[in-house]
DRENDO-585479 format. One line per 8 residues: number of its first residue (from 1); for each residue y negated, x negated, z negated of C-alpha. Coordinates in Angstrom, 2 decimals. Layout:
residues N
NUM	Y,X,Z; ...
//
This chain:
residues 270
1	-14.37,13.85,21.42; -13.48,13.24,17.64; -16.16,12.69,15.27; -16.93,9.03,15.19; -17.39,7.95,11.08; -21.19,6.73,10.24; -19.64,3.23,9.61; -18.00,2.90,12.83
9	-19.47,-0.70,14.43; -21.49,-1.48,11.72; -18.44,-3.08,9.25; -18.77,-6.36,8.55; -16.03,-9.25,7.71; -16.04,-11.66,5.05; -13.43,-14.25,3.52; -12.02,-13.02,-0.11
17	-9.78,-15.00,-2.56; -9.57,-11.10,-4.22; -6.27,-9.56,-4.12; -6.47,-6.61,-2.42; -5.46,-4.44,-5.07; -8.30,-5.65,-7.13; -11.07,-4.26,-4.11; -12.90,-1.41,-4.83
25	-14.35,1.37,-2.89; -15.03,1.06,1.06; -15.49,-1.74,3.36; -19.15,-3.44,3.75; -21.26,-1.77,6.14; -23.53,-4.25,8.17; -27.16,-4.27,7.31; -26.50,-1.71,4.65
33	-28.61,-2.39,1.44; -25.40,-3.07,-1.13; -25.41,-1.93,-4.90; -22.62,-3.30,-6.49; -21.50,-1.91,-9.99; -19.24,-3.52,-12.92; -18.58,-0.43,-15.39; -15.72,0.80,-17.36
41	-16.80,4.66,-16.00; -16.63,4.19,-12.18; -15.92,7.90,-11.79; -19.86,8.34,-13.17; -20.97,7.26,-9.58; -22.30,8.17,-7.40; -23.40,11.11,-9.75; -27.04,12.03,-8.80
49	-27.24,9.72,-6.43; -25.32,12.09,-4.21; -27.75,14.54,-4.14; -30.78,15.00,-1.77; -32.50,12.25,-0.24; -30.34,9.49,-2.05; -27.12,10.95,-1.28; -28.26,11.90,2.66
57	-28.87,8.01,3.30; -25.73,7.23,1.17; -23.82,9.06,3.80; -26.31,7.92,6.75; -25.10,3.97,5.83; -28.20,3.13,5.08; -27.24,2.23,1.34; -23.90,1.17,-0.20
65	-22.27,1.90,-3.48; -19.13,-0.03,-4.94; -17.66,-0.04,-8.34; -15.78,-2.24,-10.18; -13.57,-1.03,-13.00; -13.91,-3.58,-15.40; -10.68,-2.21,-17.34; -8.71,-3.62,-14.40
73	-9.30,-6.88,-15.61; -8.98,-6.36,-19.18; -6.68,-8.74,-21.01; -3.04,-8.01,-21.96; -0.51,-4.69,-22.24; -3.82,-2.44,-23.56; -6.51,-4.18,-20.99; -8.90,-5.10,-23.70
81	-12.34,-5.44,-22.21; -14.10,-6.35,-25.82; -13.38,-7.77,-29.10; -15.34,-8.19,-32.54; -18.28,-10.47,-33.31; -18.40,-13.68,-33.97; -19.84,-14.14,-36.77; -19.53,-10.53,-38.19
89	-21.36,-7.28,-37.74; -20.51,-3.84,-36.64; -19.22,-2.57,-32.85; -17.62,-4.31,-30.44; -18.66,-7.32,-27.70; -17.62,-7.30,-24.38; -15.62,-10.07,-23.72; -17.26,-13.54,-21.68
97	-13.77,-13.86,-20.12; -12.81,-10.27,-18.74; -16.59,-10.12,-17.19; -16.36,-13.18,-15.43; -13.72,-12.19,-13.71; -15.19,-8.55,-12.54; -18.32,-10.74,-11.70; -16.02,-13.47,-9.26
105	-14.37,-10.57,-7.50; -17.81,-8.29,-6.95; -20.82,-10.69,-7.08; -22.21,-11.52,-3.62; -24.15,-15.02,-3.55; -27.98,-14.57,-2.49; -28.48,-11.12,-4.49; -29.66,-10.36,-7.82
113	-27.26,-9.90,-10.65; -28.91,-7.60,-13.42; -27.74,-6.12,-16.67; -29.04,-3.64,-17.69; -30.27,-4.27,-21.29; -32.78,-2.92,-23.96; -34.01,-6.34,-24.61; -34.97,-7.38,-20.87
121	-37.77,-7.25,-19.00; -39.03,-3.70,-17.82; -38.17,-2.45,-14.62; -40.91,-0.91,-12.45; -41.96,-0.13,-9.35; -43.09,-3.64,-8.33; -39.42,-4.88,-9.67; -38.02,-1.77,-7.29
129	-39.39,-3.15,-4.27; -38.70,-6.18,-4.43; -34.94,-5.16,-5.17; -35.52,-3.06,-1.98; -36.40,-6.04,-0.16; -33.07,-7.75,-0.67; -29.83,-6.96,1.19; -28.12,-5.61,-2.16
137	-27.44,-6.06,-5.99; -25.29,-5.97,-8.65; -25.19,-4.20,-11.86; -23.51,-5.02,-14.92; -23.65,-2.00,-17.62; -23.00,-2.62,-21.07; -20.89,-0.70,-23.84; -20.60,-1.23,-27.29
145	-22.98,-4.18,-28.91; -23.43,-5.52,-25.17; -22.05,-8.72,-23.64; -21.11,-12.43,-24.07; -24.10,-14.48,-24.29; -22.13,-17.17,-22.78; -21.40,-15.05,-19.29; -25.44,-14.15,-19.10
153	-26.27,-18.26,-19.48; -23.48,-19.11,-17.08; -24.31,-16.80,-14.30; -28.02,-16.46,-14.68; -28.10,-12.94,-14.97; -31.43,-11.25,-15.42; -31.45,-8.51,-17.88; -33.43,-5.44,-17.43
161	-34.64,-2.53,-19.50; -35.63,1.02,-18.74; -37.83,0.87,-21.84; -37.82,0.77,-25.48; -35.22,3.24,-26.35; -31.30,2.42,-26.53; -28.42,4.34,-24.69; -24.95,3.93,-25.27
169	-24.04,2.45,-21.97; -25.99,1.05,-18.70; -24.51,3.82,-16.19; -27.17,6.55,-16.90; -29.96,3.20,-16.78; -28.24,1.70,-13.38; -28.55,5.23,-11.64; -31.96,5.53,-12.54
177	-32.90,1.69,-10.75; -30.77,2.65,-7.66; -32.61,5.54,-7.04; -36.32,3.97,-7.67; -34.96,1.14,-5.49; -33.00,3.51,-2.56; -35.88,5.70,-1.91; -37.91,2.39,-0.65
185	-35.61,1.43,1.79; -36.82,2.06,5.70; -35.89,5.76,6.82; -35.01,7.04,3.61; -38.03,9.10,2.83; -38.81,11.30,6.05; -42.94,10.40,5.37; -43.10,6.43,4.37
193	-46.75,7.84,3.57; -45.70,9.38,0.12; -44.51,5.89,-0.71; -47.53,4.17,-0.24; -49.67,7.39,-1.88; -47.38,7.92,-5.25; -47.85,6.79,-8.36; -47.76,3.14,-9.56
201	-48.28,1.78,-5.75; -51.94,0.28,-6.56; -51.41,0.13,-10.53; -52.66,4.15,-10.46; -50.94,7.25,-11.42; -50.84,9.60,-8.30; -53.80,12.08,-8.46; -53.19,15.86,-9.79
209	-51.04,17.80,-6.42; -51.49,21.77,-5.73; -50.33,24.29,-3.39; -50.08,27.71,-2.44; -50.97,30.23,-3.88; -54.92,29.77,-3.99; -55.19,31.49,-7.69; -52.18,31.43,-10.34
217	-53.17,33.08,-13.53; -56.85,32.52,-13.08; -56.73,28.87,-12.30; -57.85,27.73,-8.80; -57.27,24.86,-6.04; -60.12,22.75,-6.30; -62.27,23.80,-4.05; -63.00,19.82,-2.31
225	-58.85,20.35,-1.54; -59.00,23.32,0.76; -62.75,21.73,2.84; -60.89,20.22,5.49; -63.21,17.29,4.67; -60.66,13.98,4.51; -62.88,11.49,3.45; -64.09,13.69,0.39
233	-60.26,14.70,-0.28; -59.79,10.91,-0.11; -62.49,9.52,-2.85; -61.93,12.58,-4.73; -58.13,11.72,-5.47; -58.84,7.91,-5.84; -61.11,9.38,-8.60; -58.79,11.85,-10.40
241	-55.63,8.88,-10.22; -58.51,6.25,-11.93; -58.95,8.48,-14.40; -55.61,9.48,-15.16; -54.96,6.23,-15.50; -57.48,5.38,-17.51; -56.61,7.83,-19.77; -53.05,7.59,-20.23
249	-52.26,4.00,-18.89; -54.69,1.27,-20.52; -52.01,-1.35,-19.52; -51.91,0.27,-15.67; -55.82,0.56,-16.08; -56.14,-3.13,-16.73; -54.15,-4.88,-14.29; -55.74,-2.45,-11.33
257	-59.34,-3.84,-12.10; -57.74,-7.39,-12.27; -56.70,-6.51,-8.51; -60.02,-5.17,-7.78; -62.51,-7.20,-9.25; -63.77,-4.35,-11.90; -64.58,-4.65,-15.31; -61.82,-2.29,-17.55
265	-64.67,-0.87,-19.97; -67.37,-0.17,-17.28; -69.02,3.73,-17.77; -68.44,4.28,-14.26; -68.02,8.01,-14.06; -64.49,8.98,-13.14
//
């Protein structure tokens, strides 16, 4: 028998008013979580998201990736997708007009619609899972000075930052929140365990890791790591993560002894 494709009986059908020459990428896949991209470098994806665990489930169906090539619907002979601003200043904004119609032909009603911008709020992991939760998103990156105010009041698009440092696009950002989000989703990770043990999942860094060999230039496995003893493995890496992030997070620090009722300045001993 032929090989059957990983989408076979899983497509799903939905009414378009989009030419068909305007759709991009592959059909939907039912029950497939759906990222949706407006960029003027669709050749940039997949990209990393190709590789290991991301790319295995892209090809598994259990995630989705379109692009939309926002030059497509660029206005007249040269497809301008920007102009200047009004007003003055330097660079170039991309145009209310050309990204409203990307946004008709990709946007799918019920899912978040998010660009990705230095001035929103900051993504992280709670923000990934609840992304995870939903049956897709879309993702508008920015060029230039960014967008049309107008288009982010008129669609209520929530803008989201990486942190406080500026690139000179949102592909690079966009990749970055797929794969935090992708790696949530049900079956992607072999051992849902890591998920619920790594960093950030309680408002803690993850505890210090170690393997083979025993010794490495005279440094050692902590010896409470190779006892066999669970329950002093357990209380031992609670205790390293609380003081990691006591250390290095204040902010992470904070909100988990909100969550558990402790006072942030107590001398416990970590």
């Amino acid at each position: 028998m032929p090989d059957v494709p990983r989408s076979y009986g899983r497509k799903s059908i939905r009414a378009s008013t989009t030419p068909t020459a305007l759709m991009d990428g592959p059909p939907d896949l039912a029950d497939a979580w759906a990222v949706r991209i407006i960029t003027l470098f669709p050749e940039v994806f997949p990209g990393v998201l190709d590789a290991s665990l991301t790319g295995k489930a892209l090809k598994e169906g259990l995630w989705q990736l379109h692009t939309t090539d926002l030059r497509r619907y660029g206005e007249g002979r040269h497809r301008n997708v920007d102009d200047t601003p009004a007003g003055g200043g330097a660079g170039m904004v991309l145009r209310a007009d050309v990204l409203g119609h990307a946004i008709e032909a990709t946007h799918r009603p019920g899912t978040p619609l998010i660009y990705l911008s230095p001035r929103g709020k900051p993504f992280d992991q709670t923000m990934a899972r609840d992304l995870a939760a939903q049956t897709g998103v879309t993702l508008i990156c920015g060029r230039f000075e960014g967008i049309d105010e107008r288009i982010i009041e008129h669609y209520g698009i929530t803008e989201v930052s990486l942190g406080d440092f500026v690139l000179t696009g949102g592909e690079i950002a966009a990749q970055a929140l797929i794969d935090a989000t992708v790696r949530l989703i049900p079956r992607v990770l072999g051992n849902q365990a890591s998920v619920q043990e790594e960093s950030f999942s309680d408002h803690l860094l993850e505890h210090p890791q170690y393997t083979k060999p025993a010794r490495w230039q005279g440094r050692d496995i902590p010896d409470i790591l190779l006892s066999g003893h669970h329950g002093n493995i357990a209380d031992w890496r609670r205790g390293m993560a609380e003081r990691l992030t006591k250390e290095r997070r204040p902010d992470l620090w904070r909100a988990y002894c909100a969550a558990h009722d402790r006072d942030p300045d107590e001398d416990r001993e970590l």
